[in-house]
C-alpha positions as a Python dict, from the first residue, in 0.01 Angstrom:
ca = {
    (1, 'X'): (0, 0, 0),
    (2, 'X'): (183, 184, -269),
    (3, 'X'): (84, 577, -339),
    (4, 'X'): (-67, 562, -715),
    (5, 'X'): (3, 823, -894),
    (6, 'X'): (-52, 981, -1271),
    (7, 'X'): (127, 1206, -1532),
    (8, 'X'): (-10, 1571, -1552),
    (9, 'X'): (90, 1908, -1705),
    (10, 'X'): (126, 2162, -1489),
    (11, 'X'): (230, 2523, -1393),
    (12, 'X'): (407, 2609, -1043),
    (13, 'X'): (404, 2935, -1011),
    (14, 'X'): (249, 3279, -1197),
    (15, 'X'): (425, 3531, -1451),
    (16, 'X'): (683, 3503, -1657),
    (17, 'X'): (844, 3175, -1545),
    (18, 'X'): (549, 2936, -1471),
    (19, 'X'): (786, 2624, -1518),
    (20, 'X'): (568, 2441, -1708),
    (21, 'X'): (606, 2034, -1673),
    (22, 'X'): (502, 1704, -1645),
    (23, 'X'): (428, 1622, -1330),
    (24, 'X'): (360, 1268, -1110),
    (25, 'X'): (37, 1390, -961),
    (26, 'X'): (-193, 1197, -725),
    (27, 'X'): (-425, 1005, -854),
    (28, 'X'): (-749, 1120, -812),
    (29, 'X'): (-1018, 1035, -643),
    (30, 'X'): (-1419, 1081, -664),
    (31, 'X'): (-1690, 1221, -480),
    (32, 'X'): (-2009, 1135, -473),
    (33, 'X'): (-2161, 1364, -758),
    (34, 'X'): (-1830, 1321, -983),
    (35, 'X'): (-1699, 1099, -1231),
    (36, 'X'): (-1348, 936, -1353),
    (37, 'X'): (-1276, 996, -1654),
    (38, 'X'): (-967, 835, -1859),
    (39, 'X'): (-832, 1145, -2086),
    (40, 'X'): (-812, 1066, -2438),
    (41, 'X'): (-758, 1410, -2578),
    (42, 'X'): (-754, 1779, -2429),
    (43, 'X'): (-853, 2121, -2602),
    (44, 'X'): (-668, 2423, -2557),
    (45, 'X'): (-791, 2769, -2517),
    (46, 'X'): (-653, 3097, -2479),
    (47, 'X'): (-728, 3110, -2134),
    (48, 'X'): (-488, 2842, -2047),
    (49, 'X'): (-180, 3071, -2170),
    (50, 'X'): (-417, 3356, -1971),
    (51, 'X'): (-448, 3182, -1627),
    (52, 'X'): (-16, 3149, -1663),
    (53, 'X'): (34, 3557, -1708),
    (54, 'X'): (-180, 3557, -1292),
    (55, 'X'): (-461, 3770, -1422),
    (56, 'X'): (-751, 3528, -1258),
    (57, 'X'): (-463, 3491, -990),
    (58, 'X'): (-749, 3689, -734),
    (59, 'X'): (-1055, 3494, -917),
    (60, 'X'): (-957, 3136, -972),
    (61, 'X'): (-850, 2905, -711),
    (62, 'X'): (-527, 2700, -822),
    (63, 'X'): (-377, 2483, -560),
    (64, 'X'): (22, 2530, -693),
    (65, 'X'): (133, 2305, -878),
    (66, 'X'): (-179, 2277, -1049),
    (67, 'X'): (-289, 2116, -1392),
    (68, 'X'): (-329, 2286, -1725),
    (69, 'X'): (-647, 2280, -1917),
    (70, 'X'): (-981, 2278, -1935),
    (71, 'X'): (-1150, 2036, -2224),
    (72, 'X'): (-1156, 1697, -2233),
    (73, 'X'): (-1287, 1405, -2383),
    (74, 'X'): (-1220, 1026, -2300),
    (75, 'X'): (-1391, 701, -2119),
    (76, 'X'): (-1539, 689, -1786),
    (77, 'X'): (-1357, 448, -1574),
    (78, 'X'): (-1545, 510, -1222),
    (79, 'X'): (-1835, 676, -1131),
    (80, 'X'): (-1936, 841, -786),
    (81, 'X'): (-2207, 671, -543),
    (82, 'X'): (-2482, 940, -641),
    (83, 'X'): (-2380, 945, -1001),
    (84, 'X'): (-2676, 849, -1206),
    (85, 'X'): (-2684, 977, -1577),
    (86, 'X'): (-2261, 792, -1646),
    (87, 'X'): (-2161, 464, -1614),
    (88, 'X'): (-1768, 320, -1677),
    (89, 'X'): (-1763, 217, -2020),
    (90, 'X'): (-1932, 563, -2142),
    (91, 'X'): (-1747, 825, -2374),
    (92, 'X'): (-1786, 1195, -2261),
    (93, 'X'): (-1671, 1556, -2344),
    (94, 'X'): (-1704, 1816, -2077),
    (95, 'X'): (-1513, 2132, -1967),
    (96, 'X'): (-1431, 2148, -1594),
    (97, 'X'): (-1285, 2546, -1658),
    (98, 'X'): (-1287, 2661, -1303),
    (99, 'X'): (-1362, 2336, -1099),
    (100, 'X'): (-1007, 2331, -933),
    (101, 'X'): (-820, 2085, -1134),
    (102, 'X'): (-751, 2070, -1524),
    (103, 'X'): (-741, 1829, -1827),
    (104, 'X'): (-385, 1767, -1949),
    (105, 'X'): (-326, 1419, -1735),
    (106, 'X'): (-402, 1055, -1843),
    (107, 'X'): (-686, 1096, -1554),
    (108, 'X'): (-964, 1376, -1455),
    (109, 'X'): (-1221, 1403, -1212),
    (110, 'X'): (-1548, 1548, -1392),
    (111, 'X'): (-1844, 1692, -1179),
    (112, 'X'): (-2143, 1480, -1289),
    (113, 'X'): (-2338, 1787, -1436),
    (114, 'X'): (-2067, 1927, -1640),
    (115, 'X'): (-2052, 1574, -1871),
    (116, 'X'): (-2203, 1508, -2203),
    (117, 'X'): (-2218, 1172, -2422),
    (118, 'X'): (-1995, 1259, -2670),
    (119, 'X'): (-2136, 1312, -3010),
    (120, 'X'): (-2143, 948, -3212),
    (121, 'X'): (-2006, 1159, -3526),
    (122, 'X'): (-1682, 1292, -3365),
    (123, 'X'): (-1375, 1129, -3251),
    (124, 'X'): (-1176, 1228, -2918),
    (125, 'X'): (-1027, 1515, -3072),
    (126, 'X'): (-1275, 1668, -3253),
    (127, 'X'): (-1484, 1629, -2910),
    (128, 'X'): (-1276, 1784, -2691),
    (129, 'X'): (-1241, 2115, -2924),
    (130, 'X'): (-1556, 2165, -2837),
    (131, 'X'): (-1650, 2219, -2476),
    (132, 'X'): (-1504, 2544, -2389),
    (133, 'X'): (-1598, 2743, -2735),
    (134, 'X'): (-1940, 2581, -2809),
    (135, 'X'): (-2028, 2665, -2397),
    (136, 'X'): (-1925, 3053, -2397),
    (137, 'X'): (-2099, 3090, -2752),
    (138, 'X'): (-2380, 2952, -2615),
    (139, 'X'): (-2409, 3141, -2275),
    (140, 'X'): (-2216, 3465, -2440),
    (141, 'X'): (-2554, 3499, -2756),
    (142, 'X'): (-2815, 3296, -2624),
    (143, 'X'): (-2832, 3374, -2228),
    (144, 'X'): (-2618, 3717, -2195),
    (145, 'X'): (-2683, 3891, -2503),
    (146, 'X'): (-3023, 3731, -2530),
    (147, 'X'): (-2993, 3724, -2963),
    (148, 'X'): (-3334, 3695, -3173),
    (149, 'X'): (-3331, 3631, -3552),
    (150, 'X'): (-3250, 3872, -3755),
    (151, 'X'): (-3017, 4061, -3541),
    (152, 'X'): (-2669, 4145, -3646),
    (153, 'X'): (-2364, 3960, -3474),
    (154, 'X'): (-2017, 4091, -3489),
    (155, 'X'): (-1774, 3806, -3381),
    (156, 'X'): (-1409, 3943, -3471),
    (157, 'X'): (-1088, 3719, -3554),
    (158, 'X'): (-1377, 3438, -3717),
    (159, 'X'): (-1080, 3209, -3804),
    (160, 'X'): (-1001, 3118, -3423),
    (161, 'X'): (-1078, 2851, -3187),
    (162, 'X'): (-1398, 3084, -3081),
    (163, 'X'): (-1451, 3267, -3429),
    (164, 'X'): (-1489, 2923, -3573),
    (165, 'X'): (-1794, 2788, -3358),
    (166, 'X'): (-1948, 3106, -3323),
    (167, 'X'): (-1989, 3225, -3624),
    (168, 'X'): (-2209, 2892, -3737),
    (169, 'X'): (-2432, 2888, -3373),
    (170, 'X'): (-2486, 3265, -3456),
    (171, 'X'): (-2638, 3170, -3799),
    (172, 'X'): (-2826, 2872, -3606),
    (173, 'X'): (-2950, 3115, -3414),
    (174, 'X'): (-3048, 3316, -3753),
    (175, 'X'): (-2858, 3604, -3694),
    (176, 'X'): (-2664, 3798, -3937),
    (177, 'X'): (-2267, 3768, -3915),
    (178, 'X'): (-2018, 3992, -3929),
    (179, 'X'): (-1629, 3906, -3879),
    (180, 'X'): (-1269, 3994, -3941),
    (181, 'X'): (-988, 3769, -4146),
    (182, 'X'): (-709, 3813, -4327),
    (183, 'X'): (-660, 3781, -4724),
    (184, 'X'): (-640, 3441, -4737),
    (185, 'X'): (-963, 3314, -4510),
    (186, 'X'): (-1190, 3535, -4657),
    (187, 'X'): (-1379, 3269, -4870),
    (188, 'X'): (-1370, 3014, -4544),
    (189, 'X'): (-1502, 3247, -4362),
    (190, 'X'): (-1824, 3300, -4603),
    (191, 'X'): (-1820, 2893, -4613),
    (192, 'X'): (-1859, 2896, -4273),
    (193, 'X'): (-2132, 3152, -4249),
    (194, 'X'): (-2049, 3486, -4201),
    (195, 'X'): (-2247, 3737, -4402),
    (196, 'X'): (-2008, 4026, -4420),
    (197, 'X'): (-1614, 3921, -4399),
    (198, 'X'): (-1371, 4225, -4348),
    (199, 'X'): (-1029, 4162, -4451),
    (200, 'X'): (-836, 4397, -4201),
    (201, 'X'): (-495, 4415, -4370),
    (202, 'X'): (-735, 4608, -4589),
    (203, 'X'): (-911, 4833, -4374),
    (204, 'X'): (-1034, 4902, -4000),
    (205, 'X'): (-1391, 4696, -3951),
    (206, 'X'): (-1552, 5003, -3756),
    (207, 'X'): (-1523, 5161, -4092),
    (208, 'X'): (-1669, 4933, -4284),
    (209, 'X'): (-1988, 4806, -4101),
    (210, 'X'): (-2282, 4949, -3872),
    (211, 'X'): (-2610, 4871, -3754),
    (212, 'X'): (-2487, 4587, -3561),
    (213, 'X'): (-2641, 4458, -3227),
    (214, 'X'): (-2442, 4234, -3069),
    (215, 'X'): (-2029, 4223, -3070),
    (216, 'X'): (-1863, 3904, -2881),
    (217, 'X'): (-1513, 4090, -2774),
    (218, 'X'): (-1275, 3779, -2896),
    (219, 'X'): (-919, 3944, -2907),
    (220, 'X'): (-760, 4191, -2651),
    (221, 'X'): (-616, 4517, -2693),
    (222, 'X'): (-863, 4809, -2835),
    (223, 'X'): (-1084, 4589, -3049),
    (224, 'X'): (-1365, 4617, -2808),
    (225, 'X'): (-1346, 4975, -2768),
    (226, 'X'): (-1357, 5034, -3137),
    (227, 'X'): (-1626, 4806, -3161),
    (228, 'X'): (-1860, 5030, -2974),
    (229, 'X'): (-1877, 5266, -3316),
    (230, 'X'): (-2041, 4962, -3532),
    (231, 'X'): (-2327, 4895, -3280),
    (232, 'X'): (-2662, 5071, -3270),
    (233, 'X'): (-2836, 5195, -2971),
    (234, 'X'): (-2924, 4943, -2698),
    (235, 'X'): (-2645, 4706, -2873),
    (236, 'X'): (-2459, 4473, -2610),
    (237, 'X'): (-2059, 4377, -2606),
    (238, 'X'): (-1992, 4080, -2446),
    (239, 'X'): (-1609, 3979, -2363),
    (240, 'X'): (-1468, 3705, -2322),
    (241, 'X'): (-1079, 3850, -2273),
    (242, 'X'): (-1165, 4107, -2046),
    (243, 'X'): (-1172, 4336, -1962),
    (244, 'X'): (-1282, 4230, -1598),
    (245, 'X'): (-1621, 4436, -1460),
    (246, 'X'): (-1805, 4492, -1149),
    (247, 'X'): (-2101, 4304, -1210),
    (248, 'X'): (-1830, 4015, -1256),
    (249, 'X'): (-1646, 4072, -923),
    (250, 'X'): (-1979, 4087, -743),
    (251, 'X'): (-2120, 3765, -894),
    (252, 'X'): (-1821, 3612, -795),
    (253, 'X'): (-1863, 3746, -420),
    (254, 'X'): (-1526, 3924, -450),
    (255, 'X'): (-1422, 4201, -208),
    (256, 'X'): (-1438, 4575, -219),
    (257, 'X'): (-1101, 4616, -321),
    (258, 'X'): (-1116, 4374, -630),
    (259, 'X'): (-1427, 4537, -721),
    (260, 'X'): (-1299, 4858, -730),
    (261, 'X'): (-988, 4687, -899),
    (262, 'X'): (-1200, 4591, -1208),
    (263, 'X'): (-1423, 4885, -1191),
    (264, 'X'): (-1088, 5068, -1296),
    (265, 'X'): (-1000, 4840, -1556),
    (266, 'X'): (-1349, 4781, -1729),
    (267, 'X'): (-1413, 5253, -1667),
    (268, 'X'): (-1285, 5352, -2015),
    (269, 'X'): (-1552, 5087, -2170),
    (270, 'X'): (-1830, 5138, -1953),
    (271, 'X'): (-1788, 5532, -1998),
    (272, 'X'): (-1796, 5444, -2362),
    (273, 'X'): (-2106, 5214, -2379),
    (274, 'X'): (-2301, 5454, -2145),
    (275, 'X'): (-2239, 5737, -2459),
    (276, 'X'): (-2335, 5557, -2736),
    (277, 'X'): (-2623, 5356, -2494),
    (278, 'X'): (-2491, 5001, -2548),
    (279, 'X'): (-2403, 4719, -2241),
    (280, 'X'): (-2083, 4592, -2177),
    (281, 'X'): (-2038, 4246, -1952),
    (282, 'X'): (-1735, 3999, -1916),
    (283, 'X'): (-1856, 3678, -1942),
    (284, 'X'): (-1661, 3358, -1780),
    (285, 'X'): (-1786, 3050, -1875),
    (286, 'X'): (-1940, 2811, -1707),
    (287, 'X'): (-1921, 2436, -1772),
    (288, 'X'): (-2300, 2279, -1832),
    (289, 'X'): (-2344, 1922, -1949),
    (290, 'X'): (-2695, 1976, -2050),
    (291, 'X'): (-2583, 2261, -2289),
    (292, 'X'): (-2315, 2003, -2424),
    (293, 'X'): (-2612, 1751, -2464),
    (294, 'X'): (-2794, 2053, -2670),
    (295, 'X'): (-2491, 2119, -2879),
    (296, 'X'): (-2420, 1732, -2951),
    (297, 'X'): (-2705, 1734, -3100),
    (298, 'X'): (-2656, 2023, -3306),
    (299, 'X'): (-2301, 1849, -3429),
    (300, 'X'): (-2498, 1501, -3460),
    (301, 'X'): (-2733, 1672, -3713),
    (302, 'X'): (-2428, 1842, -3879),
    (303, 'X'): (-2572, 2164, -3839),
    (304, 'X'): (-2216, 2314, -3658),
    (305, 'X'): (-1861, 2117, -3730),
    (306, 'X'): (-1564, 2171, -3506),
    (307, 'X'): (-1282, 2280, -3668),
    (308, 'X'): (-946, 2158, -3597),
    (309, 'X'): (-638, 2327, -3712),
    (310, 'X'): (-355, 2112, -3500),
    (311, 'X'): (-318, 1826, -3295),
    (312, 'X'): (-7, 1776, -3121),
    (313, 'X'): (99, 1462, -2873),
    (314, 'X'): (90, 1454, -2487),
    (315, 'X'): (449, 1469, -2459),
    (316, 'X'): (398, 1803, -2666),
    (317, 'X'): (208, 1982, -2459),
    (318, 'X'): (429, 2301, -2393),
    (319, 'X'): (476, 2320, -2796),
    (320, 'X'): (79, 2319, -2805),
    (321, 'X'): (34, 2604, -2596),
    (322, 'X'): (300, 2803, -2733),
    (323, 'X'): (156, 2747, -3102),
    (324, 'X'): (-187, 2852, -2944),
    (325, 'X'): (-18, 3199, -2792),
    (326, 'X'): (123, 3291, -3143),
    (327, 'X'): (-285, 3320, -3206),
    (328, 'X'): (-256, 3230, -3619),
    (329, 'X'): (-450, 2889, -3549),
    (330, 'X'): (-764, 2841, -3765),
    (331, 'X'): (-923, 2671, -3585),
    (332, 'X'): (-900, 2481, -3235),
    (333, 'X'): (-537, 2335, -3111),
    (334, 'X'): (-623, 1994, -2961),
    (335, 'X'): (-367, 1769, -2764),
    (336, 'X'): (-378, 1371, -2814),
    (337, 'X'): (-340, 1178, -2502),
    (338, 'X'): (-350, 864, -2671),
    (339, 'X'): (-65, 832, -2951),
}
C-alpha cells in the first residue's frame, strides 16, 4: 500500500532561522469527533510570524516540523464516526489555533466543535479572514471585558487584520470607538465605525482621549502601558500580544517556574493597572464553532464585512507572511489554496 501524503507549509525549528517550506506531510487522518476538511484558502495572523520568534515555545505544543496557520476555509471531504452537525459535501470556516496542527496544506483535520457553515455571502477567502479576528473580538469584549452599551472601546492600529473586525462588533455591541490610523485611513476608519479616529503621525492618543473603559492591546511595544492613562477607574486592558500573565500560565496548568516567568514579564503592567485601578488579562483565543455560527450570521445580515487587503497563492506562502510582519496591511492577508 503506498504512504499518501500532502503538501504543507511548515517551520522546523524556532528563532531566527525557522526554515520555512513546503513540506510532503502525512496525510491525515480523523478521529471520531473531527472532520476532513479540503483547504481552499488560509488566513494569516500575526501570531503565525509570533509562534516562529519561540515565544509560545513553553505554551503551545508543536510537533517539529509542524504546519503554519491557523484559519481556514474549504469542503469537507470525510467526517469522523461521532461527527453529527458536518457531512462531506459541506463548506466550513473554522480556526484550529492551538489544536496541534495548522492550515497552510491542501488538507486539515478540524475538531467537530470548532467548524462553522460558512457564511452563503462570502467566498473562501473572505471566510477564512475571519475565524481568528472575529473569535478573539468576540471572547476579548463580550466574555473577558464583559462590554455593555454605551461604554467606550479603545481598539488601537483600527486598519489591521484585528482593528478591522473589531471596531464594527464593538459598535454591534453599541459601544463607543476609539482608534489610531495614519493620515490617509482616517475617513475609512469613521466608515467603518469608529467614533473618535486619532491620526498618530499627529499626536500621541493618550493625549487626545479619556474616559475610556475598555482598551483591546493590538500592537506590542509600550502601547498598552500608555493606554492605561485614557481609561477610567475600574477600566479593563485586554491583550492579545502579550504581554503573558499569571492568571494565563495558571489556566493553562503551567509550572511554577513559567508562572513566575510571566509574572515578571506582565509586573510593570499589573503595577500600573493596580495604580490607576484598572484589570489587565492576556487573552489567547480559543476556537468555537458556535461563536462562528453567531458571527455568520452577523456577516449574513451584513451587519460586519471582512476586510481583505491581499491575497497571495499557495506557492506564496513565505511572501504572505513576510508582507503580514511588515504590519502596513489594511486589512486581513489571506492565502489561496486553490489558483
Amino acid at each position: 500500500m503506498s504512504h499518501k501524503t500532502m503538501k504543507a507549509f511548515t517551520f522546523k525549528r524556532y528563532g531566527k532561522s525557522p526554515e520555512l517550506g513546503f513540506d510532503d506531510v502525512d496525510y491525515p487522518s480523523v478521529n471520531a469527533d473531527e472532520i476532513l476538511v479540503k483547504v481552499y484558502a488560509a488566513g494569516l495572523n500575526p501570531i503565525d510570524n509570533m509562534i516562529l520568534t519561540g515565544i509560545f515555545k513553553p505554551v503551545m505544543h508543536f510537533k517539529l516540523p509542524a504546519t503554519l496557520g491557523s484559519d481556514l476555509s474549504g469542503v469537507v471531504i470525510a467526517v469522523g464516526s461521532g461527527v453529527t452537525r458536518f457531512t462531506p459535501g459541506d463548506e466550513i470556516f473554522a480556526s484550529i489555533f492551538d489544536t496541534g496542527t495548522g492550515s497552510l496544506a491542501e488538507f486539515a483535520v478540524v475538531p467537530e466543535k470548532a467548524a462553522a457553515i460558512k457564511p452563503a455571502n462570502l467566498d473562501f477567502v473572505q471566510a477564512a479572514s475571519l475565524p481568528m479576528v472575529s473569535l478573539t473580538s468576540w471572547q476579548a469584549l463580550k466574555e473577558r471585558a464583559k462590554i455593555q452599551m454605551g461604554q467606550k472601546v479603545f481598539i488601537p492600529a483600527g486598519s489591521g487584520g484585528i482593528g478591522t473586525l473589531a471596531i464594527q462588533l464593538a459598535k454591534h455591541f453599541g459601544a463607543t470607538v476609539g482608534t489610531t490610523t495614519s493620515t490617509a485611513n482616517v475617513g475609512w476608519m469613521h466608515q467603518l465605525g469608529a467614533d473618535e479616529v486619532v491620526d498618530y503621525k499627529k499626536q500621541p492618543f493618550e493625549n487626545v482621549l479619556s474616559g475610556y473603559d475598555i482598551v483591546l492591546g493590538t500592537i506590542r511595544g509600550d502601547a498598552i502601558e500608555k493606554s492605561t492613562q485614557i481609561l477610567k477607574p475600574g477600566g479593563k486592558i485586554v491583550s492579545l500580544v502579550g504581554p503573558l500573565d499569571v492568571a494565563f500560565a495558571r489556566a493553562r496548568g503551567l509550572n511554577f517556574f513559567l508562572r513566575f516567568v510571566f509574572g515578571l514579564m506582565s509586573r510593570k503592567i499589573m503595577r500600573l493597572s493596580k495604580k490607576r485601578g484598572l484589570t489587565y488579562s492576556f487573552l489567547f483565543v480559543r476556537p468555537d464553532g458556535d461563536q462562528l455560527n453567531h458571527i455568520g450570521k452577523l456577516i449574513e445580515a451584513e451587519q460586519i464585512k471582512p476586510t481583505i487587503d491581499k491575497v497571495f497563492p499557495f506557492s506564496e506562502a513565505k511572501n504572505a507572511l513576510a508582507y503580514l510582519a511588515e504590519g502596513h496591511a489594511k486589512g486581513k492577508v489571506v492565502v489561496n489554496m486553490q489558483e
